[in-house]
N, C-alpha and C positions, 0 to 999 in steps of 0.2 A: 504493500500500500504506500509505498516509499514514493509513487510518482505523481501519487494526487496530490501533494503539498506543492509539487513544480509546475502541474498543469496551470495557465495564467489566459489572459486573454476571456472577451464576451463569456460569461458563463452561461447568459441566457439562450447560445447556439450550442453550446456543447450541451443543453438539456433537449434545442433543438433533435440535435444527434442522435440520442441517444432511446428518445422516442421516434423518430423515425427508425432508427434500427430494429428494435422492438418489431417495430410493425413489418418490419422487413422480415426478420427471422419467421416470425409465424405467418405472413403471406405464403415465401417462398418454401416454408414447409409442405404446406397445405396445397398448393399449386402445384408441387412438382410429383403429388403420386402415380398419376398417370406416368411421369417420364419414368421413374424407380422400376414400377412396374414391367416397362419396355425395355429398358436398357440395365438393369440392375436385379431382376429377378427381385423386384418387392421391396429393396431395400429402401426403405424411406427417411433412415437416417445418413444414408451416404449423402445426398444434394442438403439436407442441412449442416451437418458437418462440415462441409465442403463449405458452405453459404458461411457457415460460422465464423469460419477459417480466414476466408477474405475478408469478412468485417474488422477482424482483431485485426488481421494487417492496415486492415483501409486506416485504423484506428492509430494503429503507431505511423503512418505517414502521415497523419493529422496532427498527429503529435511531435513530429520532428519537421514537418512543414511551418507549425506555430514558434519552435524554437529560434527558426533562423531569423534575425534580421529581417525587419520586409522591405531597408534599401537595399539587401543584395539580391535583390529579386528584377530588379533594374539590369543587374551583369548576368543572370541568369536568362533574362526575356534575349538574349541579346544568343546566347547561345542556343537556347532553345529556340529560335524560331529558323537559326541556321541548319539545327535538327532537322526540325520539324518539314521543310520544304523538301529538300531530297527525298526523305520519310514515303515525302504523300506521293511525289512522282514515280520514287519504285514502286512502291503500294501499287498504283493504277495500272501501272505497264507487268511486273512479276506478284503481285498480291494473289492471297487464297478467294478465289471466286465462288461466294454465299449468296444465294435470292439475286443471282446475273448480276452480282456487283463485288470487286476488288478494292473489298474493303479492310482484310485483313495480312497482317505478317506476322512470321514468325522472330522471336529475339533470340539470336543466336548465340548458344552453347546453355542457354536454359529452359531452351524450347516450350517456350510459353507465347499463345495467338495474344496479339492487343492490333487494337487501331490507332493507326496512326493518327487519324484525325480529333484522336481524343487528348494526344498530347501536344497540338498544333491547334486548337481550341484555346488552353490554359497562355499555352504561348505566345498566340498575337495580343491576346487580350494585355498579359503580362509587358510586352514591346508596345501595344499602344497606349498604352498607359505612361510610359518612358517615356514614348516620343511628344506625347500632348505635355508631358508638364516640362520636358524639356525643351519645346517651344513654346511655352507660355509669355515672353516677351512678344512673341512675332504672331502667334494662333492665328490670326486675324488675314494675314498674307498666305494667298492664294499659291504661290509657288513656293515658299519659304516652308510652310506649316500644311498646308493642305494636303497636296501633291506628295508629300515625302509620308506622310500618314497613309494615305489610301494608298498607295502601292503596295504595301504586305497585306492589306488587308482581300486586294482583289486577286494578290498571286495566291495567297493560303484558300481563300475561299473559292478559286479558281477550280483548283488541283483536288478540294472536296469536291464541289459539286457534282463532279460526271455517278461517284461511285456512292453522294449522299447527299441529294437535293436540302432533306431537311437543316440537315448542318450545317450546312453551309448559307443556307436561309439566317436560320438562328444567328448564330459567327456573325454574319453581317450587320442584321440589325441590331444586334448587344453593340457593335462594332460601331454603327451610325449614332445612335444613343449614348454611348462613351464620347465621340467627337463631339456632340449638342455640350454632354455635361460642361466637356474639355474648356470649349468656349469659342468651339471653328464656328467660321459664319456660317448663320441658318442658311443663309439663300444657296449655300454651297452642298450644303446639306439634305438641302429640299431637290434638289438638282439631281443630287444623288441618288433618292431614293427616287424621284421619279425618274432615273433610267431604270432600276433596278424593279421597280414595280413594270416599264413598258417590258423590261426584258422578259420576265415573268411572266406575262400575260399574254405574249406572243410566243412563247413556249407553251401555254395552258392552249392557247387559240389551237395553234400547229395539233398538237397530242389528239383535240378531240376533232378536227377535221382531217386527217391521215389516217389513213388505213394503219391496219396495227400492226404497229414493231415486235422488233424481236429486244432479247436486250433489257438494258436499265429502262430505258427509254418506255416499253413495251410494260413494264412495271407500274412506272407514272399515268401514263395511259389508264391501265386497270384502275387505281387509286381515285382518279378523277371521276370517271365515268360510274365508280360504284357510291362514290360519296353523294353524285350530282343524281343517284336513285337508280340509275342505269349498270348494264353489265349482268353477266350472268352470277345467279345465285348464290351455286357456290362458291364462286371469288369473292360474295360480300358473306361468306358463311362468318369469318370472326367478327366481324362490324355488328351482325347480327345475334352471337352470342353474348357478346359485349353487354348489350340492349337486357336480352334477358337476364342477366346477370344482375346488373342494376335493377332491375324493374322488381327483383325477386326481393331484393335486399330489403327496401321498406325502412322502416324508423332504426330499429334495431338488427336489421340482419339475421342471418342462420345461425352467426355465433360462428367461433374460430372451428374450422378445420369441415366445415359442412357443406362450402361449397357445391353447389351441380353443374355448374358452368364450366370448371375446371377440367374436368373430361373433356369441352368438348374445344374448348378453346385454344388455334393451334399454340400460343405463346404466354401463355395464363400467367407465369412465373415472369415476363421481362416487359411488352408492350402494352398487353394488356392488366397489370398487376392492378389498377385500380381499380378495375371492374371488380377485380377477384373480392378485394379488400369491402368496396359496397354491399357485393353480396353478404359476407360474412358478418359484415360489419356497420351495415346499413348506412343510415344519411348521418349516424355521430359520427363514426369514422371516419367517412367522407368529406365533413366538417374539420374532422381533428386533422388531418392529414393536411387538407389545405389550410389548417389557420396553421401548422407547423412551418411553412412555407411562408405564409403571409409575413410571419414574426420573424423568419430569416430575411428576407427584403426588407421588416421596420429596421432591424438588428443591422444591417450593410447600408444601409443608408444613416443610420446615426453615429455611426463609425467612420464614414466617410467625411461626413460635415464636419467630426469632431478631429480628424484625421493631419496627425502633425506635418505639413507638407502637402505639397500638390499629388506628388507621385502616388504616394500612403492613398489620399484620396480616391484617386480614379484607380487605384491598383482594386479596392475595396468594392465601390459601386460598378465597378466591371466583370467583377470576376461572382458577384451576388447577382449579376441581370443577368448572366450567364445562366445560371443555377435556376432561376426564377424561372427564364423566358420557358428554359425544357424542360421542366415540370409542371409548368400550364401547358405545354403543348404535348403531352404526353396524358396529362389527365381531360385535355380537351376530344383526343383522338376516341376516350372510352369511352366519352357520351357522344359520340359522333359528333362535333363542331366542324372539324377539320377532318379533311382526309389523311389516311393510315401514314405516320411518319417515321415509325419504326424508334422513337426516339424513348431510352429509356428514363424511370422516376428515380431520379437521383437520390440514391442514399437507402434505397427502396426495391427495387427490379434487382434479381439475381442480374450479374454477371461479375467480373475479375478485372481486368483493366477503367471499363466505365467505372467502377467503386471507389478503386484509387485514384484515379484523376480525381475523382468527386472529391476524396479527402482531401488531396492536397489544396484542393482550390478554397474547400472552408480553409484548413488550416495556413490557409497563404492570410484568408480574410480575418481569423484567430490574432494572426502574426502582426497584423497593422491595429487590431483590436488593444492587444498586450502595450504596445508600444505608447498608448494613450496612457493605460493604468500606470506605466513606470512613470511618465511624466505627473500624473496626477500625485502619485506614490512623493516626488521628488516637492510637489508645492508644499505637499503636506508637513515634509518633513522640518521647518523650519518654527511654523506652528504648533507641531508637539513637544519641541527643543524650549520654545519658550514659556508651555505650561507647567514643562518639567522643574526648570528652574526658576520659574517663580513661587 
């Protein structure tokens, strides 16, 4: 228990944490018996185990992400986005091909699958964040500050896109919204996003009047057409378990582990996790899950305002819109708002690389957190010096 006295930083997110995790364990318990069953001859404590496993780790890289300094995070963005690029270009050209997309590699001599694009998320954010407060004299200048920001922003989000439309969505507009907070001019701004909305929508136009693709491409296509009511059945089969899943939940839910939907749901444990969670857990859950959420965006934005330095600042409310945007859009996909994005509930959805990124990015927000308390720590100290000795 030697580590709890050092844990420092928001305590109110590490309570975030910890109830989300909670909900995580016994989600993806309960979720995954159909896969035990298929892959494991019944074993239903192997994918918890397993699930347990990467939490305690997600947990110490939360915990040793909070310890560094969050200026050196500044020479970090700086290496990791140099990572991160090559990363995503092998990815696309020799990556493991999943649902007709090269989204995965493997790390070599520990042979462990991760996405690249999960570590080239943390890392523009981490680099735009640098380069906004280190042009905070100039922000305003269009080739000084503008132009030298959006160029990592459109090669990283570039090099996602082909093989994760969603991501690279996301990426972007965390990305446009960090430039607003930054202080780059709106009109520059608004520019921005209205190419990025014509591009989009002439991609959405293209999909549903072409005949159908083969391909990533051929994916989006289905995604659109089943959202917009259209497409065959069973391609909207999850959208439509989804539905029943919630609809069954009610005020209070089936209660943990009672799921029906879970059988039938092809990804009950990762895209789907909120539905799972509704069913079992009804509309409190559903409640509690999202105000756990709500309170991590209060928590990153009071951190950020209160945040010593520019960098601290935008390092905070960037890497918390991150966090925020994919977890509404992951819990919006289960009540059908949006079409299928494949994006997982952070801190929540089984998997192993999505987890730790997660962690690290709280514990980056932890890190800028801590770094107010020592200061507060230090005003204090002059005030208890004088009540002492009087």
């Amino acid at each position: 228990m030697q580590i709890v006295p050092k844990i420092r930083g928001d305590k109110v997110i590490w309570g975030v944490v910890i109830i989300l995790s909670v909900f995580s364990v016994l989600a993806v318990y309960s979720s995954t018996t159909t896969l035990a069953y298929r892959f494991k001859q019944g074993n239903t404590e192997y994918y918890l185990l397993k699930h347990l496993g990467i939490l305690i780790f997600g947990f110490i890289l939360m915990y040793a992400a909070h310890k560094i300094k969050y200026v050196y995070y500044a020479k970090l963005s700086m290496l990791a986005i140099i990572i991160a690029a090559p990363l995503l270009l092998y990815t696309l050209v020799f990556g493991e091909v999943r649902n007709e997309a090269a989204r995965w590699t493997t790390l070599p001599g520990v042979n462990i699958m991760f996405q690249p694009s999960d570590l080239a998320k943390l890392a523009l954010i981490m680099f735009v964040a640098r380069m906004l407060a280190k042009k905070q004299e100039i922000i305003k200048d269009f080739k000084g500050a503008f132009i030298p920001v959006l160029l990592p922003i459109v090669i990283i989000c570039g090099l996602i896109l082909p093989a994760n439309l969603s991501t690279a969505a996301i990426l972007f507009v965390t990305c446009i919204l960090l430039m607003f907070i930054g202080g780059v001019k709106f009109r520059y701004l608004l520019a921005l996003a209205g190419i990025g909305i014509a591009t989009l929508s002439l991609l959405i136009a293209f999909m549903i009047v072409s005949p159908k693709s083969s391909g990533r491409l051929g994916t989006w296509q289905n995604r659109i057409e089943h959202f917009g009511g259209g497409g065959d059945s069973d391609e909207n089969f999850q959208v439509e378990q989804a539905k029943i899943a919630i609809a069954n939940g009610g005020i209070f839910g089936r209660l943990p582990g009672n799921s029906m939907q879970k059988n039938f749901l092809p990804n009950p444990f990762n895209d789907f996790i909120f539905a799972i969670i509704i069913e079992e857990y009804g509309a409190i859950g559903a409640i509690t899950i999202i105000l756990m959420y709500l309170i991590l965006l209060y928590r990153g934005i009071r951190i950020a305002y209160k945040a010593p330095g520019n960098f601290g600042a935008l390092l905070a409310i960037g890497v918390t819109l991150s966090l925020i945007i994919q977890a509404f859009a992951n819990m919006a996909v289960a009540v059908h708002l949006v079409p299928v994005t494949g994006q997982p509930l952070p801190l929540v959805s089984m998997g192993g690389t999505s987890i730790w990124f997660t962690s690290i990015a709280i514990g980056i927000i932890l890190s800028v957190s801590k770094e107010m308390d020592q200061d507060e720590e230090i005003k204090e100290e002059p005030t208890e010096i004088q009540h002492a000795t009087a």
